[in-house]
N, C-alpha and C positions, 0 to 999 in steps of 0.2 A: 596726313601726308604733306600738305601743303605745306602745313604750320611748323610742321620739320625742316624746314630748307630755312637756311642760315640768311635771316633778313637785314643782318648789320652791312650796310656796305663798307664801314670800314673795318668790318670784320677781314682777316685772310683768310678765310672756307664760305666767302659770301656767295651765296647761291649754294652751298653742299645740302645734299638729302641725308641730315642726319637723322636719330631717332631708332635705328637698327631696321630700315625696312629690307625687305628682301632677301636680303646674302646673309650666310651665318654670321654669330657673333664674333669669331674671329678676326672674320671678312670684312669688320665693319673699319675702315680706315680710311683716309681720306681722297688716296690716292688710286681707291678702286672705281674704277668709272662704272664698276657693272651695277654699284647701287642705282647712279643715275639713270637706268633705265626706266625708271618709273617716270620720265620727263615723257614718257606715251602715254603713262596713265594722267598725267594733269590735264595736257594734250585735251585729247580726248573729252572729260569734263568742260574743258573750255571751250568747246569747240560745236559739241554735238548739243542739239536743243531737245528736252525731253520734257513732258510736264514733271517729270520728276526731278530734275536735275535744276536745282537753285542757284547752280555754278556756272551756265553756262552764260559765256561773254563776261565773266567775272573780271572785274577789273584787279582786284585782290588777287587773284586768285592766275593770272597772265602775268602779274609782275612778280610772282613770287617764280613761275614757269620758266619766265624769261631769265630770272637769277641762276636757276637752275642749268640752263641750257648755256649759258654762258661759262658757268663753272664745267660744266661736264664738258664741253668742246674743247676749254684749256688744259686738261685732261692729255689731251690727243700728242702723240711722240712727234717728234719728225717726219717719222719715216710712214706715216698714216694712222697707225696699229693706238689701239687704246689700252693701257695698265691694268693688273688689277692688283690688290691688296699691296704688295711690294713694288711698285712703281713699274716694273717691268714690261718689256710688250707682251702681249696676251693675244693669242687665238682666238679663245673665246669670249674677253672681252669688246673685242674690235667683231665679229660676229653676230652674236649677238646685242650688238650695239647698232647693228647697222638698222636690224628690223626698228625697233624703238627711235631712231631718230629718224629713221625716213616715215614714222607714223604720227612725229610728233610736229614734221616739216609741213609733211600732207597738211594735219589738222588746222596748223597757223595759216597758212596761206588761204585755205577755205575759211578762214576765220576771217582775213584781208590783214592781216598784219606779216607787218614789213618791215626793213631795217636789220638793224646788227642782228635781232636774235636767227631771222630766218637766215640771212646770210653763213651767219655762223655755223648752223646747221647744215648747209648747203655745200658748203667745202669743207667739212668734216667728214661729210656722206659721199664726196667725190675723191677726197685724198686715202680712205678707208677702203673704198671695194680697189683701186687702184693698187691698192699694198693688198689686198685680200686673194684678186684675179693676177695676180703677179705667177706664172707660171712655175718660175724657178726657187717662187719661197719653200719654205723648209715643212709648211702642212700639203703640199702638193707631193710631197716625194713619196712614191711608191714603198709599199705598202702605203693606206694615209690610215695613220694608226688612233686620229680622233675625228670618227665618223660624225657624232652628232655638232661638232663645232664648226666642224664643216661644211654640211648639210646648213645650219644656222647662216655661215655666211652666204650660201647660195640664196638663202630666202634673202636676204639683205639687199643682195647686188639685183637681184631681182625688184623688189621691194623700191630699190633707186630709179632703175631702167622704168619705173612708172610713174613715181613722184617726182622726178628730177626733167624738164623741158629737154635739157641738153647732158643726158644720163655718159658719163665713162666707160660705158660697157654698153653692146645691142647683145640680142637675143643669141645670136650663132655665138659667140662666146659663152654664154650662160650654157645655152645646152652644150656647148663642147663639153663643160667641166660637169657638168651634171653625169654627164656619160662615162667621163675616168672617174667620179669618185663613184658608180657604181662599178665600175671595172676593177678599182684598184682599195675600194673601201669594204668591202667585203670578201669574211672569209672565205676558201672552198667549202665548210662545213656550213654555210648559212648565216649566222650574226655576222653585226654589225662592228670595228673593230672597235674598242674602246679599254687600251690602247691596242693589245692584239686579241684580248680575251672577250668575254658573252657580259654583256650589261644590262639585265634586263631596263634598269632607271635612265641609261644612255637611251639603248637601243631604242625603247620602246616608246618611255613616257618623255621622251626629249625629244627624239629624232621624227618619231612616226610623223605626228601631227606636222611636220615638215617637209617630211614626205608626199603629206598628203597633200596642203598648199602646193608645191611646187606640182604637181599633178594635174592640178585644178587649173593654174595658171599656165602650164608650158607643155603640158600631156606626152612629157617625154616619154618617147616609147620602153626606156629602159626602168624607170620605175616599178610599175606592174610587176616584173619577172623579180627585181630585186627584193621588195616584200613578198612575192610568192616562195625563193627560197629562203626568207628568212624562217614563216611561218612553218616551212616543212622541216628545219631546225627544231624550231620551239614549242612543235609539239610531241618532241621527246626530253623538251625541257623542264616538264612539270608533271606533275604526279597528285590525281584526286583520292582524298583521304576516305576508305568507306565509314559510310553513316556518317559524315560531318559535311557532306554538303560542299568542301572546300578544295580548292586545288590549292600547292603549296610548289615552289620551287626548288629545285636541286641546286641551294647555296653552292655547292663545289663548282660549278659553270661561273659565278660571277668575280667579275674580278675590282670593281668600282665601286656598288652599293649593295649593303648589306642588305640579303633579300630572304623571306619567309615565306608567309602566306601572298599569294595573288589578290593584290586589290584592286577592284576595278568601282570606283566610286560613283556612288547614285548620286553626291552632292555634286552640284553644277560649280561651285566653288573651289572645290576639289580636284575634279575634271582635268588636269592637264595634258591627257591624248586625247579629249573628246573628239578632235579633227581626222582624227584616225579612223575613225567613223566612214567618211565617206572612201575609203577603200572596200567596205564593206563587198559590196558590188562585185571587184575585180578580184578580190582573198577572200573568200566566206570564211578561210578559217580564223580571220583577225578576231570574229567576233568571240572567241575566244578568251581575250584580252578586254572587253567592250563589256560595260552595264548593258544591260537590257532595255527597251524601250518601254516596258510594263514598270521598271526599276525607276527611271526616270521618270516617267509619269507619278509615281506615286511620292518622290522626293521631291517634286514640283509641287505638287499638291499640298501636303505638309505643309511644304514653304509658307504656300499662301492664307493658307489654313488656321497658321499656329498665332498662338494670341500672347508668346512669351515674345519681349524686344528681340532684333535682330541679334545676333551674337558677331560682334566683330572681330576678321580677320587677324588674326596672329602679325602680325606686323612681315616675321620671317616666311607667312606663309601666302607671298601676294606676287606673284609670279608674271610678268606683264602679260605673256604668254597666252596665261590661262584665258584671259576677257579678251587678247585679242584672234584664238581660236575658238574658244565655245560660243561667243556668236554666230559663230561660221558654219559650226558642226551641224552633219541631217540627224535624221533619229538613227539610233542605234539598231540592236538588232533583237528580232523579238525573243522569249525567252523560248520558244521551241528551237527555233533557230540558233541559239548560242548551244543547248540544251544536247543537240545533234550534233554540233561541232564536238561538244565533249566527250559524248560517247562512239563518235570516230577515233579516240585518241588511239596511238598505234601501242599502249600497254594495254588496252582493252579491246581490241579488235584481230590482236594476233596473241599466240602463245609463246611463236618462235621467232626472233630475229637476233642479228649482230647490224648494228651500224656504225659503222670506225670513219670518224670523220677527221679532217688535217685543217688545225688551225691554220693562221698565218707564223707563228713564231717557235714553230717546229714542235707544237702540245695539240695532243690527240687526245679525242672524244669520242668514250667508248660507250653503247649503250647495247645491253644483252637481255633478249626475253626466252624467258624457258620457261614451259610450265608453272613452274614454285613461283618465280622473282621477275622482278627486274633489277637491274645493276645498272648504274650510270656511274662513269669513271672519268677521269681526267687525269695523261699520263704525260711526259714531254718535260717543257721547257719549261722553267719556272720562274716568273715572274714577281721580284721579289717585292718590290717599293708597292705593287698591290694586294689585293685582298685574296687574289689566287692561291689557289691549292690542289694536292696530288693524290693519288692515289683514289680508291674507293669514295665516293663521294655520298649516294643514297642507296639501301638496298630494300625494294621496297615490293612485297605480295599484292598480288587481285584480289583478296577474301582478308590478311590481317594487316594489311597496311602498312606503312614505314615501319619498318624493323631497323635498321641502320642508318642514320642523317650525321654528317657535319655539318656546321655550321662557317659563314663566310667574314665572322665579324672577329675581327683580329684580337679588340678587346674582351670577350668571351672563346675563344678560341678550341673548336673540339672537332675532330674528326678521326676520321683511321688512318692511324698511324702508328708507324715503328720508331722510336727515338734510341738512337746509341749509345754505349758507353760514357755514363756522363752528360746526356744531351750533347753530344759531339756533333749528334745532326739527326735531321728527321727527313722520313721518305717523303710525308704530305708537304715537306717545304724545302723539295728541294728537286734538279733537274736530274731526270733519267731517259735511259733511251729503249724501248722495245720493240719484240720483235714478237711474232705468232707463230704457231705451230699445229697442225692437222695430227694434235698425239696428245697423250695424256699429260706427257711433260716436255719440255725443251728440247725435242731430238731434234738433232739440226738438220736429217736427212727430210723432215717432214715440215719443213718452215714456209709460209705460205705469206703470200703480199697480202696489203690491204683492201684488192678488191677479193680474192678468196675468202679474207673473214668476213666480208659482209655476207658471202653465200652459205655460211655455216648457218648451222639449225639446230647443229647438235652439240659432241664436247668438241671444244679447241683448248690451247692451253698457249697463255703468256708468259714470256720474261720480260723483266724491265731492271736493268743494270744503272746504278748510279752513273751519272757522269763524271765522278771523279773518280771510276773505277769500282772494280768488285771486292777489294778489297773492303770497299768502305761497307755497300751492300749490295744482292742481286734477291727481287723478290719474284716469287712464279703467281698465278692464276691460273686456277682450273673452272672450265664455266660448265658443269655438269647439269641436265635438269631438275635434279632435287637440290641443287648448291652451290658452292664456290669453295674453293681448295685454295688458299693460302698460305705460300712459305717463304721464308725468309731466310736469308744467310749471309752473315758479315763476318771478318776476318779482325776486328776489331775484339780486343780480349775486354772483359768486363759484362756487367748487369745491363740487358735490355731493357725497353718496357713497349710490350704491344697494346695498343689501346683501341680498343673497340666504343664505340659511341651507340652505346644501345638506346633506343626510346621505349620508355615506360611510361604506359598509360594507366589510369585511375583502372584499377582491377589485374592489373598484371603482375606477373612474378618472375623471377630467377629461379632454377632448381638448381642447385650443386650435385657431384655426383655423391656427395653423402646424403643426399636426400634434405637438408638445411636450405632455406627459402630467404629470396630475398624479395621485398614488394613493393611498388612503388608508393611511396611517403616515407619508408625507413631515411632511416640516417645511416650514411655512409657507414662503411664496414671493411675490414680483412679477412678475406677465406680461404682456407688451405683448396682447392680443387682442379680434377682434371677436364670439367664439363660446366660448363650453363645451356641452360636448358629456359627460352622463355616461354613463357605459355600467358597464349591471349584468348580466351574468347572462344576455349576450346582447339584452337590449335597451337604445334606445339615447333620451336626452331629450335634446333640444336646449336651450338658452338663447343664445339670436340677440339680439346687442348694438346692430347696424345694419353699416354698412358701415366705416366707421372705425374700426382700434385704437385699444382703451381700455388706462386703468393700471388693472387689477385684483389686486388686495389678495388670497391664500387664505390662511386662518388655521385651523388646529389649536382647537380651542373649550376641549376635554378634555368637552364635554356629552354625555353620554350617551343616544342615544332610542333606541327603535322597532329595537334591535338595531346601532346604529352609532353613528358621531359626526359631531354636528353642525360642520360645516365654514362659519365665516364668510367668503362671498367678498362684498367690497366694489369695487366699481369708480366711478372716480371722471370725471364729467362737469359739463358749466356748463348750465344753465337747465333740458335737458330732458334723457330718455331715453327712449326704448322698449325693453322686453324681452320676446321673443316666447320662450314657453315651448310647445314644441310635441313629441310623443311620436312618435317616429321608426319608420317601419314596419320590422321586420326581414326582413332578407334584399331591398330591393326589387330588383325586376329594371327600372324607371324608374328617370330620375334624378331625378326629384320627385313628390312627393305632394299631393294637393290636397282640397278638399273644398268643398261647397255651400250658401249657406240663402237661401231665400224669406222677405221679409219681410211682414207685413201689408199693406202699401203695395203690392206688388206685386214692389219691387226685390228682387234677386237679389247674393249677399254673396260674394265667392269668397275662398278662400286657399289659396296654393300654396309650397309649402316646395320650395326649388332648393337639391337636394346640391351637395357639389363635386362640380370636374369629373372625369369619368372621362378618356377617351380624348381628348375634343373639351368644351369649356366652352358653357354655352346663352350665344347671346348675346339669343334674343329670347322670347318667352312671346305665343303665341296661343289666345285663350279664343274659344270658338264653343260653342252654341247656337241651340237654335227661337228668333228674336227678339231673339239678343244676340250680342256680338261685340267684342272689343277687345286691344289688342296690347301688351305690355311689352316694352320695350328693359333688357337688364339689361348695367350699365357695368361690374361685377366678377366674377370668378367669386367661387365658396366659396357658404357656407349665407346663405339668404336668404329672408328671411318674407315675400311680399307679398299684398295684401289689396288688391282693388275691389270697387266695389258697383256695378252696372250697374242702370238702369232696361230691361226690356226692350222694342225696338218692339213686338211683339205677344205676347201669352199662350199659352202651351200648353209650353216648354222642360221638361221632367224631368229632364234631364241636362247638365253640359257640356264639352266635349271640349276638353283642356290639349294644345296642340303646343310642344315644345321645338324650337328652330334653333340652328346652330350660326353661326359671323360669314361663313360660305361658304352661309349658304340650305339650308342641308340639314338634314331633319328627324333628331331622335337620341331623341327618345322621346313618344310619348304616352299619356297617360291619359284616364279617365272619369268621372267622379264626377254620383251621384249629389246632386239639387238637393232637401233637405230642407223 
């Protein structure tokens, strides 16, 4: 690192840290002061005395520091603020710049060295928090929509008020602002804003261990509550994959870094929330997010262990951060204790919820447990310049696991979605506005606020309206226990295409309703069909197209999630569709499945899922009830969703009795279901 910094004094970048350390390759420019943050890490070596460390008091090794800190201060705007890549002032440059040069002022001065370079230091770290603590700058305005640069400068200005004799800033300032950016930096739903969306790479592995230092140092009282609701957020943010061991993230939530599986690293090099740790205490559920102490111990051990040379850091993967919090960090948490946070998760300790939560930039977060599933959604306002996205996001079982995932990574790019005539536009990338209903579909008489749907248990049903009108599209949701009812309808003439993001794991398969298979490892294919049918593992999810063969598109993604590959299937219709997503009972000894709900009104919701036929095909569907009563004529056999809502003549039904007929009058099966 040292031997990187530009030794020519008559060089013009004398003193720059080239060589690509830290910031991407893009990033690497002259004019980016955030490479110089490693002017902590020479710091540091120069400063601190270890039998280990052959650097310390270097003289080589202080004047290459000193070149450094000289280049990186001239750096610095007018107006305090530091550039990055394009010369501009930067947030996050001058933020994070602040911790690193008040670590690199510390070091010199305990070092006894004096003159330009500490000086230089000294009014870069005063003119800096000065524009940072500036009330009326433009990252103070409400909403503060980049929580963790923020956060960063509070360590900073903090970070002064200790190494600095005659600091720019006391303490009742610090926590003034500590106090608005948890007032005004977090959403109602819990995250952190980054810019108004879920990040978990902001959120978590940036901001936390920030959190937790300022904690440590100022014990502000608003802290605590602010990680407590984050964590009651985010643990409807992820989802553990059965028999893999793994929790995996619901990409549709983020909107900054493309995110998959949950890493939480045993490598103490790796480690960049290790600091997050000492929250442990006051959020048990952080440990969540947290190696284990057994984990750690045993990647320590290794460590010292191993008799291959050291393997040196990635140049881009040297974070000053990391070594100036994992010194700091207590032990983590043990593996019964992470182990218990897991299996509290609210998909595994409940069957039934709705939780509708309100960003800040008017995008709702939907999250529905029914018996079968879970559904995590994201509806609202759309966020274009990031990685965000709409609609259905992961639909995932207790017993087979992710069944439906997008993906948040622009350049791989899959999720559920409707594209119009022509790619004209798509629901997942684009702003709509919705509304709820206590009914099987949009009745306006029965439309209920968002604290009503958090109290549901049973069916409710959504619309979400483009924002450029209905015209363009209005799609429904039906949140049934055995399923999800999805329609769609635009006034736009031309070929659809609805795209379902199925995941296929090693052993799974597609059924068509011709009984023709599709399995994971094929190669992509076109099938005429009115049904897919996946079956894992012995059990079995339907996707019910309607009654008419469609052209459906399967494609190979190569995206990897939740232990499989994401499979785009597209199928292509004009103006509308419905796709009933329904989870198939195993083994039935009926040839259909049904289920119940009461709505506030009074009416009564049914839906009956008609297998093919066995021996003889249903030709007709009879629903009976205390007070209710009505008959379906079915013109096809094969898989068939249907759904009524019945008013009933009188009160008192609990139950209602499904008869299957054959086209000869004769009964061939019935069921009972329960009226919720």
């Amino acid at each position: 690192m040292a031997n990187d910094v530009v030794d020519d004094p008559d060089a013009e970048a004398f003193g720059f840290m080239a060589g690509g350390w830290w910031r991407p390759v893009d990033a690497q420019t002259k004019t980016n002061s955030r490479i110089m943050e490693q002017v902590a890490t020479l710091a540091w070596f120069c400063a601190n005395q270890r039998d280990w460390n052959p650097l310390y008091q270097s003289t080589a090794l202080l004047a290459r520091l000193e070149a450094a800190v000289g280049y990186y201060t001239s750096l610095q705007l007018e107006d305090g603020s530091y550039p990055e890549q394009e010369g501009n002032s930067s947030l996050a440059a001058t933020a994070f710049g602040l911790t690193a040069q008040a670590d690199a002022y510390e070091a010199l001065v305990a070092l006894g060295v004096s003159g330009p370079t500490t000086l230089q230091l000294r009014g870069s770290i005063e003119r800096a928090v000065a524009w940072f603590m500036n009330k009326d700058a433009d990252h103070w305005a409400p909403p503060v929509i980049l929580f963790n640069q923020v956060a960063a400068g509070l360590v900073g200005a903090q970070r002064a008020l200790q190494v600095l004799s005659q600091a720019p800033v006391d303490q009742s300032a610090i926590s003034e602002r500590i106090a608005f950016l948890c007032a005004n930096g977090q959403a109602s739903a819990g995250f952190f804003h980054e810019p108004y969306g879920v990040d978990f790479g902001y959120n978590f592995t940036v901001a936390m261990p920030d959190i937790a230092w300022l904690l440590t140092q100022t014990n502000h009282p608003d802290l605590v509550p602010l990680v407590t609701r984050y964590m009651d957020f985010m643990q409807y943010a992820v989802l553990p994959e059965p028999g893999s061991g793994s929790l995996w993230h619901i990409p549709a939530l983020h909107v900054r870094n493309v995110t998959t599986v949950v890493s939480r690293p045993r490598n103490d090099l790796s480690d960049r929330a290790a600091l997050a740790r000492v929250l442990l205490s006051s959020v048990p559920s952080i440990a969540l997010f947290l190696s284990t102490s057994e984990e750690k111990a045993q990647a320590r051990s290794d460590f010292r262990s191993a008799s291959d040379p050291i393997r040196p850091l990635p140049k881009r993967e040297t974070s000053p951060r990391t070594w100036m919090y994992g010194r700091l960090a207590p032990d983590g948490p043990s593996k019964k204790e992470r182990d218990a946070v897991e299996a509290g998760l609210p998909v595994l300790t409940a069957e039934r919820f709705s939780k509708l939560e309100n960003g800040s930039a008017h995008e709702q977060y939907l999250f529905v447990r029914r018996p079968s599933y879970f559904v995590a959604s994201v509806f609202g306002f759309w966020i274009k310049t990031y990685k965000s996205t709409r609609q259905l996001g992961t639909l995932w079982s207790p017993t087979l696991g992710t069944i439906l995932v997008g993906t948040n990574n622009p350049t791989a790019a899959e999720g559920w979605e409707t594209l119009g005539p022509a790619g004209e536009f798509s629901t997942r990338q684009s702003s709509s506005t919705s509304e709820y209903f206590d009914s099987r579909t949009s009745t306006e008489s029965q439309k209920i606020d968002a604290l009503k749907v958090r109290e549901k248990t049973t069916l409710f049903a959504q619309r979400a309206q483009s924002d450029a009108g209905s015209s363009e599209y209005t799609v429904g949701w039906g949140y049934w226990d055995q399923g999800l009812r999805f329609t769609f309808l635009t006034q736009r003439e031309g070929e659809c295409t609805q795209r379902l993001p199925i995941l296929l794991k090693d052993g799974d398969t597609l059924t068509m309703s011709d009984g023709s298979t599709f399995s994971s490892g094929d190669d992509g294919r076109e099938v005429l069909t009115s049904s897919l049918v996946l079956n894992r593992d012995g059990g079995r999810v339907l996707f019910d197209l309607g009654l008419k063969d469609l052209r459906v598109f399967i494609t190979p993604t190569g995206n990897e999630m939740s232990g499989g590959e994401i499979h785009r299937v597209g199928v292509l219709f004009e103006t509308q569709i419905a796709v009933n997503t329904v989870f198939l009972e195993e083994n039935p000894s009926e040839p259909m499945q049904a289920e119940a709900h009461r709505h506030s009104n009074g009416d009564v919701s049914i839906r009956i899922t008609v297998y093919p036929p066995g021996e003889k095909s249903i030709s007709q569907i009879r629903i009976t009830g205390t007070g209710l009563g009505t008959e379906i004529d079915l013109p096809e056999p094969g898989f068939q969703v249907l759904e009524r809502t019945i008013t009933p003549r009188r009160a008192g039904a609990t139950t209602i009795t499904v008869n299957a007929y054959s086209q000869d009058g004769s009964g061939i099966g019935e069921i009972t279901a329960k009226i919720r």
